[in-house]
C-alpha positions in Angstrom: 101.8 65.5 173.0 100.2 67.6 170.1 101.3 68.1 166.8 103.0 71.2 167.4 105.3 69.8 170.1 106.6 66.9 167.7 107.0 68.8 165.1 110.0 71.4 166.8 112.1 68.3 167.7 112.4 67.2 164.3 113.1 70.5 163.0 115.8 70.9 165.1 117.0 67.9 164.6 120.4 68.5 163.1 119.9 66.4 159.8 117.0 68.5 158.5 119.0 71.5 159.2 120.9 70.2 157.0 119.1 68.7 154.3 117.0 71.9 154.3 119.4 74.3 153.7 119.5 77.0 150.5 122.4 75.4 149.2 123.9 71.9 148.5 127.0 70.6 147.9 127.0 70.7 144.0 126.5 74.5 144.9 128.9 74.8 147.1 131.5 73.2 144.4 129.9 75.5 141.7 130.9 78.6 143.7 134.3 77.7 144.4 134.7 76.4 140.9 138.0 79.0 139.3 137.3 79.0 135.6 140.7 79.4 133.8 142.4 83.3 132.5 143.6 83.5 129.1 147.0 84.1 129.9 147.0 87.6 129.0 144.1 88.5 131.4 146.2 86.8 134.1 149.2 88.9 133.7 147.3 92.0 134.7 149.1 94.4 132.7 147.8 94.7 129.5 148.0 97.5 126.2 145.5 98.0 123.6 146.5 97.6 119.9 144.8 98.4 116.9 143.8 95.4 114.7 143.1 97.4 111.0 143.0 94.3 109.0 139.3 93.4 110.6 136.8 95.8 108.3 132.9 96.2 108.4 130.8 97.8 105.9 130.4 101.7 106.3 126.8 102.8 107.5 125.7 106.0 106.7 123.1 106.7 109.0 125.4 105.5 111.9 128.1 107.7 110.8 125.6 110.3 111.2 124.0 109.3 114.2 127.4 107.7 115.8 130.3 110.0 114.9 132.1 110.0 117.9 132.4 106.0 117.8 131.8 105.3 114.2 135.9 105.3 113.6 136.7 102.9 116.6 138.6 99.6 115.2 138.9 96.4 116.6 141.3 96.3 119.8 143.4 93.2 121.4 144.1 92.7 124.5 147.9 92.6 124.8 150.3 92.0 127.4 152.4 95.1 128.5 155.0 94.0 131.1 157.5 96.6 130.4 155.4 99.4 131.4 157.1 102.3 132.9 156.6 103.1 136.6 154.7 106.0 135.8 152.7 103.7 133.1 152.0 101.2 136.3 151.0 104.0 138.6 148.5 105.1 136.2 147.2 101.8 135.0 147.0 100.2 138.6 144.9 103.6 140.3 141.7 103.0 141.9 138.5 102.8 139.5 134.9 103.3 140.5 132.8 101.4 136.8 129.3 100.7 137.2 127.0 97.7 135.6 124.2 96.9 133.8 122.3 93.6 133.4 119.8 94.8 130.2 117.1 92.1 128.8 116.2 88.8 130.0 118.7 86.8 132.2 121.0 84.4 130.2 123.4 81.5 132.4 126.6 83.4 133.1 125.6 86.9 133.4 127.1 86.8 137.6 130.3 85.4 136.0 131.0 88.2 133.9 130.9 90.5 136.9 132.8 88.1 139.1 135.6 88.3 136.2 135.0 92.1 136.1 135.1 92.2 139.9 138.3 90.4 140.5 140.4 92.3 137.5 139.3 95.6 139.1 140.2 94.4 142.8 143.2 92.7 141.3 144.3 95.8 139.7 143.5 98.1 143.0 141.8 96.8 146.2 140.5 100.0 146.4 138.2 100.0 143.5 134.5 100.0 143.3 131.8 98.4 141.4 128.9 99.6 141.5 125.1 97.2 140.4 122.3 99.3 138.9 119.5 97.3 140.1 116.6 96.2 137.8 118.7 97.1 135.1 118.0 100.3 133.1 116.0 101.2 135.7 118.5 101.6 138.4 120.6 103.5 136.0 117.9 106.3 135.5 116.5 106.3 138.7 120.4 105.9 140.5 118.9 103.2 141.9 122.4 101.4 142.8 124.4 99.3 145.2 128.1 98.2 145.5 129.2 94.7 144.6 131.2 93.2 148.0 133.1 89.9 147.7 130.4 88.6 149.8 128.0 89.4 146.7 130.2 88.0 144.2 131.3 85.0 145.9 127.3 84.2 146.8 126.5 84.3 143.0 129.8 83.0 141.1 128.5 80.6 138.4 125.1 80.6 139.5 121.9 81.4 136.5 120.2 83.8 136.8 120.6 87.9 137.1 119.0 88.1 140.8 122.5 89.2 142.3 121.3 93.0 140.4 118.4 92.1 139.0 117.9 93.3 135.1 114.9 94.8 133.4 113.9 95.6 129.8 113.4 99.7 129.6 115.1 101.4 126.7 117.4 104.9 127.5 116.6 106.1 123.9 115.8 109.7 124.4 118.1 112.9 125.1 116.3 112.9 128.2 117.0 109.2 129.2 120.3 109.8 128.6 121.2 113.3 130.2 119.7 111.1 133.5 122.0 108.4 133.0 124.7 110.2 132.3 123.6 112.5 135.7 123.4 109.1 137.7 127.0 107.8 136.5 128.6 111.5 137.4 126.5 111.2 141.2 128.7 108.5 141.5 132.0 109.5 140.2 131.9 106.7 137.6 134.9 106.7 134.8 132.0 103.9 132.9 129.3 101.6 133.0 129.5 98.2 131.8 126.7 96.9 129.9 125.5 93.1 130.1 122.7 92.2 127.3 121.8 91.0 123.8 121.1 93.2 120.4 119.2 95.8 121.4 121.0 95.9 124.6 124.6 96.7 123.1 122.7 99.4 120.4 121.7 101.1 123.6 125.6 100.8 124.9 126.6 102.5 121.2 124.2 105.3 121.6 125.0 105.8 126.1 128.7 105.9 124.2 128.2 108.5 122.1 126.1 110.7 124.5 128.8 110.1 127.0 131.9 110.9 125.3 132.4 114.6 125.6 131.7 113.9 129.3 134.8 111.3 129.6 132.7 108.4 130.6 133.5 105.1 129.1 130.7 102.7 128.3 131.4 99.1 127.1 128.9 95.9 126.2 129.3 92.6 126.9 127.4 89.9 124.2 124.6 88.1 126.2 121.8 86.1 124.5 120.9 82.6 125.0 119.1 82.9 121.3 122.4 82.8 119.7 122.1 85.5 117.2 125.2 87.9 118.5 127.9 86.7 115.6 130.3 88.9 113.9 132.6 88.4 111.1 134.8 91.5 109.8 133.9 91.3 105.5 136.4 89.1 104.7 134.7 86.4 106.8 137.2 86.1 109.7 134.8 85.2 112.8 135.6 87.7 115.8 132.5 86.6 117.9 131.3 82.7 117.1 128.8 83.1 120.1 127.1 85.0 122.3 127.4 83.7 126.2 124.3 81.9 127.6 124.2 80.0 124.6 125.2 76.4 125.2 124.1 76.4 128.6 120.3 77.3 127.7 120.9 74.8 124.4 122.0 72.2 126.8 119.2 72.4 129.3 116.9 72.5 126.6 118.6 69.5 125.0 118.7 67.7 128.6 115.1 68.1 128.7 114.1 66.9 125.4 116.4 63.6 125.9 114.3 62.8 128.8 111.3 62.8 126.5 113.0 61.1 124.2 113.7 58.4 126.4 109.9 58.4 127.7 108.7 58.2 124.5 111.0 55.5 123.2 109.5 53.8 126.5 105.6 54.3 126.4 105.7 54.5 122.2 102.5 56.3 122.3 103.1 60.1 122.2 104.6 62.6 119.6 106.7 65.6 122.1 106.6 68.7 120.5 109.0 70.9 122.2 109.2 74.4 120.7 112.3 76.2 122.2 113.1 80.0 121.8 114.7 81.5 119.6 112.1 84.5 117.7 114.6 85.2 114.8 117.0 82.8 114.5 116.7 78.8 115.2 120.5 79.0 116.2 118.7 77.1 119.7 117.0 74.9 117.4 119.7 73.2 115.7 122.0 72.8 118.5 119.3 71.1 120.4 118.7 68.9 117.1 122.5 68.1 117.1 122.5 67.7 120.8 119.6 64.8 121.1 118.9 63.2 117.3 115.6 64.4 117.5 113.5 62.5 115.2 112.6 66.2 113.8 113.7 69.6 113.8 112.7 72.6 112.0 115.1 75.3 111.0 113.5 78.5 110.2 115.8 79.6 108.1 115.5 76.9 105.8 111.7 77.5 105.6 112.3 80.8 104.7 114.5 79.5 101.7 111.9 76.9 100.4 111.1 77.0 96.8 107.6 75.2 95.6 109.4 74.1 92.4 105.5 72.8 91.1 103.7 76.4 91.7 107.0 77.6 90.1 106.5 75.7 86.8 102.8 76.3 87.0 103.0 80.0 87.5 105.8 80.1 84.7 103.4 78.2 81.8 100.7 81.0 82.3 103.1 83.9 82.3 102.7 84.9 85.5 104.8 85.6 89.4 103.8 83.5 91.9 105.5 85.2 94.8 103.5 82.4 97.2 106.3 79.8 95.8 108.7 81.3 97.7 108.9 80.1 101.1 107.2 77.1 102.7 103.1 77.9 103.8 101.9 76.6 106.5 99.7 73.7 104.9 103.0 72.4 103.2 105.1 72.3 106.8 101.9 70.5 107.9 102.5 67.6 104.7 105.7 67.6 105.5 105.2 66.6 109.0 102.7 64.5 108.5 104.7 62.4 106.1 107.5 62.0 109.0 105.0 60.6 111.2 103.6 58.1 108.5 106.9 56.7 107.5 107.7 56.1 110.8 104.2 54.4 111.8 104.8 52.0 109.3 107.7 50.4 111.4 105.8 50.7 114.7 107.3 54.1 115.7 104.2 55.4 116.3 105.7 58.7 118.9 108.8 60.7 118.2 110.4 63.9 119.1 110.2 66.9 117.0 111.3 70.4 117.7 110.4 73.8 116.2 111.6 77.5 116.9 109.8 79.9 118.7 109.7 82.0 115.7 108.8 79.1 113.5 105.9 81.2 111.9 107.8 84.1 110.9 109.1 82.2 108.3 105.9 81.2 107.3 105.0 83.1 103.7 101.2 83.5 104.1 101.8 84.6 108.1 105.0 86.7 107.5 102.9 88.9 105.1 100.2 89.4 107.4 102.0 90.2 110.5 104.2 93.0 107.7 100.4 94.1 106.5 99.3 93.9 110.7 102.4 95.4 112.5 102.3 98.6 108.8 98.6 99.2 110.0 99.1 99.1 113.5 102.2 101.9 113.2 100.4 104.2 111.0 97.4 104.2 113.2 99.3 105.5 115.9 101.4 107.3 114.0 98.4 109.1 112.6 95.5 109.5 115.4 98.5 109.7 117.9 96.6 106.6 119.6 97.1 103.2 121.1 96.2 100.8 118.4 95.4 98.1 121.2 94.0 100.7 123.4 91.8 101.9 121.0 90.5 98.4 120.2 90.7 96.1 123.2 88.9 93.3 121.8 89.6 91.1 118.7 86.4 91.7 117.5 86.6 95.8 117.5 90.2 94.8 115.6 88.7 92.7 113.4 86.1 94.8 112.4 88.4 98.2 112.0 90.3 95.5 109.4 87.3 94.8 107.4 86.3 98.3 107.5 90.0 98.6 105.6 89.2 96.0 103.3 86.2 97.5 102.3 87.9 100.6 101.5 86.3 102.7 104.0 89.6 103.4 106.2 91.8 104.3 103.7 91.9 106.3 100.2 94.7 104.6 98.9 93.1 102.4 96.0 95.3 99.8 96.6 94.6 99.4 100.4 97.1 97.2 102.0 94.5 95.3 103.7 92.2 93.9 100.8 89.3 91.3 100.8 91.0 88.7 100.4 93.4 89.1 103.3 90.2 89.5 105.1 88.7 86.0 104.0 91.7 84.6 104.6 92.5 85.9 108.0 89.1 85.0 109.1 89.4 81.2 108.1 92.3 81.4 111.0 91.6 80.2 114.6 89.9 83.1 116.6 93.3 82.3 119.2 95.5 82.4 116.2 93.7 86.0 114.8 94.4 87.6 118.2 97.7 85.7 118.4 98.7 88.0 115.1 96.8 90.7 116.8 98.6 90.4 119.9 100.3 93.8 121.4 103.7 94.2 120.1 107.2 94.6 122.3 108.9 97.2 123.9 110.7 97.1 120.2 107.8 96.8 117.9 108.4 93.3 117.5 106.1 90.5 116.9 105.7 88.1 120.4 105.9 84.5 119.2 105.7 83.4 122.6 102.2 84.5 123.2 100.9 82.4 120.3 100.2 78.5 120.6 102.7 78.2 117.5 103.0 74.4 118.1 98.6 73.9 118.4 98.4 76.0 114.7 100.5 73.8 113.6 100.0 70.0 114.8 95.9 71.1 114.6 96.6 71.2 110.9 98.7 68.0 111.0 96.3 66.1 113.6 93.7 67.2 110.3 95.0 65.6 107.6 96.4 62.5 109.6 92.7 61.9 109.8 92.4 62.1 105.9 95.4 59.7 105.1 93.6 57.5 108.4 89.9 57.8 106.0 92.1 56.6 102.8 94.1 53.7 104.7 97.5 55.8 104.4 98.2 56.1 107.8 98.8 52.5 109.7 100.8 51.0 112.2 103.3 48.2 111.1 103.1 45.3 112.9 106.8 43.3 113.3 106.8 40.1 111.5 108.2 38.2 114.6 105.5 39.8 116.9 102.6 39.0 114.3 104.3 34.9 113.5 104.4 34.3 117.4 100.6 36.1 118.6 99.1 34.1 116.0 100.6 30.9 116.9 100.1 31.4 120.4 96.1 31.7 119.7 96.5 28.8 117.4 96.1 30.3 114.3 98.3 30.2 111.2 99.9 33.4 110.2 101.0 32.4 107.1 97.1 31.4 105.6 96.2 35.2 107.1 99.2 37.1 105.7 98.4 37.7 102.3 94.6 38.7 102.9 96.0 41.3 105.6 98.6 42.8 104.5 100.4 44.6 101.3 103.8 42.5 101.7 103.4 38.9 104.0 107.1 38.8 104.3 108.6 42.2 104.8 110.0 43.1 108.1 107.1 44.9 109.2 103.7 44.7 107.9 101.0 47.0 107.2 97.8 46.2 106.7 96.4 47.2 103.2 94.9 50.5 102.7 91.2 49.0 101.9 91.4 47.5 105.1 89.7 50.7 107.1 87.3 49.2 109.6 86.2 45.8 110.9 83.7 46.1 108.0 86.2 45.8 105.4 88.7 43.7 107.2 85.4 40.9 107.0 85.2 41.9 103.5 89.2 40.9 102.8 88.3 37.7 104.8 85.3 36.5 102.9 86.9 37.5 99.4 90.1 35.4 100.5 87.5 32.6 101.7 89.1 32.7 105.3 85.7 33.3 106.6 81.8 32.5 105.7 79.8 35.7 105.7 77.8 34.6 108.6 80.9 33.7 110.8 82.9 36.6 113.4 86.1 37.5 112.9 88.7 35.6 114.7 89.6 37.7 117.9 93.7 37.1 117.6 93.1 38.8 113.8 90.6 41.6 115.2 93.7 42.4 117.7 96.0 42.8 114.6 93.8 44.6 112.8 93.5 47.1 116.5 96.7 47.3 116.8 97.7 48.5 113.0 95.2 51.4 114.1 97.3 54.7 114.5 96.0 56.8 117.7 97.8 60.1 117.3 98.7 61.7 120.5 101.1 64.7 121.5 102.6 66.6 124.1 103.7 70.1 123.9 106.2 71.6 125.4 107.9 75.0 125.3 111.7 75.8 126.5 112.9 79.0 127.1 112.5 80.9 130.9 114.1 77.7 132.1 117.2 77.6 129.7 117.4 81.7 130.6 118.1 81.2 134.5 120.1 77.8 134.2 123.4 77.4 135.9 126.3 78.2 133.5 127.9 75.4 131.2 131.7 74.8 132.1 132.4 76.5 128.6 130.0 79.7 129.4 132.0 79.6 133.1 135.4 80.0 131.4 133.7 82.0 128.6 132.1 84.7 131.1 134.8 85.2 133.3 137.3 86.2 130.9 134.7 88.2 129.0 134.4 90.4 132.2 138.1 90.4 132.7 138.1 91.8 128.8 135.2 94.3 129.6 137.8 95.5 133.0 141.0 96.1 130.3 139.1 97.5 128.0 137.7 100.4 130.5 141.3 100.6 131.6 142.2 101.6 128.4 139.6 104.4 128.0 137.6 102.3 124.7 134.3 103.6 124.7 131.8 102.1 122.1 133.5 99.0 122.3 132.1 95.0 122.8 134.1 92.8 124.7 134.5 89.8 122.9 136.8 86.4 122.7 138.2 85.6 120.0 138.7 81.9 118.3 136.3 80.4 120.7 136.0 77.3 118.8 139.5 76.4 119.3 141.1 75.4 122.0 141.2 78.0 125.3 145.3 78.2 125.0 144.2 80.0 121.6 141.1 82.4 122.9 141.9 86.3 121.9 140.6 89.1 124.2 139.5 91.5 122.0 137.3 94.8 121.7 134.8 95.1 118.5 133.4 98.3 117.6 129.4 98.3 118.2 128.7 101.4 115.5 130.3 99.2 112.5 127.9 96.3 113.6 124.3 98.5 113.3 121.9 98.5 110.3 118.7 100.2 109.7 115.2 97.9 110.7 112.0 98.7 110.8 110.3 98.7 114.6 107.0 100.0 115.4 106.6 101.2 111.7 109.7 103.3 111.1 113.8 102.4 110.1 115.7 102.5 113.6 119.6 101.8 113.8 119.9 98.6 115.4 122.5 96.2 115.2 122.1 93.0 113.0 121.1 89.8 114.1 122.9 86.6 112.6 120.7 84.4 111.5 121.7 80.6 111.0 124.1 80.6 107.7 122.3 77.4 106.0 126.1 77.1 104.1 127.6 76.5 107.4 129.0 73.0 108.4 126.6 72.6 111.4 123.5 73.0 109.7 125.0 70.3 106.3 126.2 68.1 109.0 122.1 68.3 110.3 121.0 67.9 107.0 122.7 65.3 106.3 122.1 62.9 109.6 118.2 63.7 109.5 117.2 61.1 107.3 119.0 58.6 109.8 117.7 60.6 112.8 113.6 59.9 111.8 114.5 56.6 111.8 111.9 55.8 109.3 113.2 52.2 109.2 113.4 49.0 111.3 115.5 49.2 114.3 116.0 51.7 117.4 116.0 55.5 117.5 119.4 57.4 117.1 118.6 59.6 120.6 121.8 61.1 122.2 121.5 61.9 125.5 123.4 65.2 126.2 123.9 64.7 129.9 123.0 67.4 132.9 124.7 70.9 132.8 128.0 70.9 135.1 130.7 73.4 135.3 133.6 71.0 136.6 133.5 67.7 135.3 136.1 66.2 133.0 133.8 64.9 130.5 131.6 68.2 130.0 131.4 69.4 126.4 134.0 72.3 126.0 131.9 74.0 123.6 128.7 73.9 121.6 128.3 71.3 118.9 127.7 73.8 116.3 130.7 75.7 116.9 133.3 72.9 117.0 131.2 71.7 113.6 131.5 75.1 111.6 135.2 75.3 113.0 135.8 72.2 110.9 138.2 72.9 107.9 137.4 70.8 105.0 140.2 72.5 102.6 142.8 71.9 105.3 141.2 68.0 104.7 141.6 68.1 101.2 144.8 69.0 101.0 146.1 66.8 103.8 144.5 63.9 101.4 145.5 64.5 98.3 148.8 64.6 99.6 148.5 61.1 101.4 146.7 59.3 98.5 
């Protein structure tokens, strides 16, 4: 018999039909999974009221650019179920809405239009939704399909956008939008439903606008697993705590860094550096932090914020302005890394876990200035030669050289040029990967592409660097455990106590480390002889060369990075719930004819029987930014408020977390991402942390002294 006749058998065979299948049963339960309705979503009859006591700052240039949307208030989603038959008739017709996944995929995007299918079925069988496939794409090229139950019910609660597919191209031209607005008429659409983060929803306010007069409704939907989608009115009252994707991506990440944690509490011989995204704001950061106990965790924000309180004093006694004082540099991060891993050698925690943001640098001062200096000369050669900067200059030594041409004054008649010599020498000290890191071809939005660089190898290359110098200068040891060091000694019938005092700073502290003269096996003889533990002609015990080796720090690391995995994960329980009444929302708000609007859920960090359906007005959330070298409206990305409870509550524990001290770590494990289990988290940790109300505390004490 040859191979190919045994092998049909066993395929056939009816338990590998079954054990290779697409799906599985934890699948199968996902998909049948019913996330709950607020109960005003699940009465199905719903009216829109005006909530006037939520009010944002008023932007000028999106009055000007908006004014068709600019007025539009906060709406909630309120149950009408007196309505008139004529009311019912007209609420309950037939509706054909369209939808749009925009950006990268985020867990719970099919969700969202499983909540948006079943409302519009629920409210008419006979209504139609129609997917724009590959996202902006489909929309200008009507490149569309309709969404069956079969579709819906194949992707509920799945990550991932494959069920449409999404894609990144902006409709930010009259022409762009005349086509879209073309497509959605073709189709008889009363509005499109838009699915995406930031920049996504700023291209909803502006498809609003354009499509007003035509009587097309177009409403956004918060997606970003970065985090940075929060609004608060001005007097602070939170309408939007989180954007969905969120805590699922934050708890894959944080799944996968407690396995590390776990490996490297096991093989005590490797530092993980996991970087996770998060380009702006390090919202992903400190949830992971909060989620697993990592031994270290960088918040951008709190970089940014640094003051060097020593170049402050020094600039101040010669009358001068440091501006380099303000905000951490990249050699300081590296001390203050370094010092971490030191403390934490010195009680035989030679590994760790430490986690950075993706966008780490950008709050860097000597980097943020260049890439402002790079991404100013980039823009205004374009601007001016009406050329493609990286076009133009493929290579990073033809960029290089066009800088230094700057610097030398020969590209530009400005006399202060805003590339000078000194940027120059400094930029060329820089790794040639770093330089063309910086260099690096902007996004579709002008921004900066932290995910092209090596942000964690800048970094740990600097700490690996001066490891080695506190190494040279007998800084950086291992500590050896007293009860480890009394019983190897004895064993090899020596007596650790006549050794002690010649080896190490303090014979009878926990652990020991070695003194700092003590460098090589040359000097370790040296501390013998002085001690008169050993002739000069006689070796060195082995059992004391051993201690000696094993007090000698070999500093390893593994990088990691976390972010396309968290994007297509399967959906938290919380995001499940979360999504599905968000597309219910995005359905009543059509309904109602709201244009411009952002579905949202209100009081998220509270418990569901207290989540609001609400609508927030996109316009009142946009500021002017630069991009690609010129102010565009955009709407504002929240970074992480270093005043909130989450990020204290983080301060606070990471002293305990580094574990700089005899004992065990402090990992948590977080536990794999489910959407129906009893004992899944029912929100993120920062959220039920900032929710915390320490007046409410006060009082409640002072009145029970």
């Amino acid at each position: 018999m040859t191979f190919e006749d045994a092998i049909e058998p066993l395929l056939d065979h009816p338990v590998t039909r079954q054990m290779t299948l697409d799906t599985n049963s934890e699948t199968k339960e996902r998909q049948t999974f019913e996330p709950r309705r607020i109960a005003v979503l699940d009465t199905g009859l719903t009216e829109m009221t005006d909530q006037p006591q939520y009010r944002f700052a008023d932007n000028s240039e999106a009055r000007r650019m908006l004014p068709g949307i600019i007025d539009n208030c906060v709406q909630k989603v309120a149950a009408r179920p007196d309505m008139s038959i004529q009311e019912k008739t007209a609420f309950c017709k037939p509706r054909r809405i369209g939808v749009v996944f925009s950006g990268g995929p985020a867990p719970g995007g099919h969700t969202v239009i499983a909540g948006l299918y079943d409302a519009m079925k629920t409210n008419h069988p006979d209504s139609c939704l129609y997917g724009f496939v590959l996202g902006p794409d489909g929309l200008l090229e009507s490149s569309c399909v309709e969404i069956t139950e079969k579709m819906v019910d194949a992707h509920r609660h799945m990550g991932g956008f494959s069920m449409i597919r999404t894609g990144r191209t902006k409709i930010d031209t009259s022409e762009k939008m005349d086509q879209a607005l073309k497509t959605c008429q073709s189709l008889n659409l009363e509005g499109i439903v838009i699915i995406g983060g930031d920049d996504s929803n700023t291209n909803a306010a502006f498809l609003a606008q354009h499509f007003k007069s035509a009587g097309i409704h177009v409403v956004g939907v918060p997606k970003t697993i970065d985090g940075d989608i929060q609004v608060k009115s001005d007097d602070g009252t939170c309408l939007l705590a989180v954007p969905f994707g969120f805590h699922s991506a934050a708890r894959s990440f944080a799944q996968n860094i407690s396995h590390l944690a776990s490996d490297a509490a096991s093989d005590v011989k490797y530092w993980h550096v996991c970087k996770v995204m998060g380009r702006v704001a390090s919202h992903l950061t400190l949830e992971a932090a909060l989620q697993t106990h990592a031994n270290l965790a960088f918040i951008g924000e709190e970089l940014a914020a640094y003051t060097d309180e020593e170049r402050l004093k020094k600039a101040q006694e010669t009358g001068e302005t440091d501006f380099t004082a303000f905000g951490i540099t990249l050699r300081h991060l590296s001390r203050v890394i370094c010092d971490a891993i030191v403390r934490r050698a010195a009680f035989g925690k030679n590994y760790g876990i430490m986690i950075i943001p993706e966008g780490i640098l950008e709050f860097i001062n000597e980097i943020q200035i260049f890439i402002i200096k790079l991404n100013k000369i980039i823009a205004d050669f374009n601007t001016i030669h009406d050329l493609d900067f990286h076009r133009t200059f493929p290579t990073l030594n033809e960029k290089l050289d066009y800088l230094r041409r700057i610097s030398q004054g020969m590209m530009d008649s400005h006399p202060f040029p805003i590339w000078n010599v000194r940027d120059d020498e400094l930029f060329n000290q820089l790794p040639d990967f770093f330089q063309a890191g910086l260099l690096v071809e902007r996004d579709f939005h002008g921004n900066f592409q932290f995910s092209q660089v090596r942000t964690e190898k800048i970094i740990m290359d600097m700490v690996k660097e001066y490891l080695g110098a506190l190494k040279e200068q007998g800084r950086y040891k291992i500590g050896i455990s007293q009860s480890y060091y009394q019983s190897f000694m004895r064993s090899r019938n020596l007596d650790p106590d006549r050794y002690a005092p010649a080896l190490f700073n303090d014979p009878n502290s926990v652990y020991l480390l070695v003194k700092p003269g003590i460098m090589s096996l040359k000097t370790l003889k040296q501390a013998l002889v002085t001690a008169g533990l050993l002739e000069p002609d006689q070796e060195i015990p082995g059992p004391v060369k051993e201690i000696f080796r094993r007090s000698e720090p070999d500093f390893k690391i593994q990088t990691h990075f976390y972010g396309y995995d968290g994007r297509g994960c399967d959906p938290t329980a919380f995001d499940c719930h979360y999504t599905y009444n968000l597309g219910m929302t995005a359905f009543h708000l059509m309904a109602h004819g709201k244009t411009g609007q952002m579905a949202a859920i209100k009081n998220l960090e509270q418990p569901f029987e207290n989540w609001e359906p609400i609508g927030i007005p996109i316009a009142r959330l946009m500021h002017l930014e630069e991009r690609k070298g010129r102010l565009e409206l955009v709407m504002e990305k929240s970074l992480v408020d270093l005043s909130s409870n989450a990020f204290r509550v983080f301060k606070g524990m990471r002293e305990k977390w580094l574990a700089a001290k005899p004992g065990a770590d402090h990992f948590r494990k977080p536990g794999p991402v489910r959407c129906d289990s009893r004992s899944a988290e029912d929100r993120p940790i920062t959220l039920t942390l900032n929710a915390i109300d320490m007046r409410t505390k006060k009082r409640s004490n002072d009145q029970n002294p």
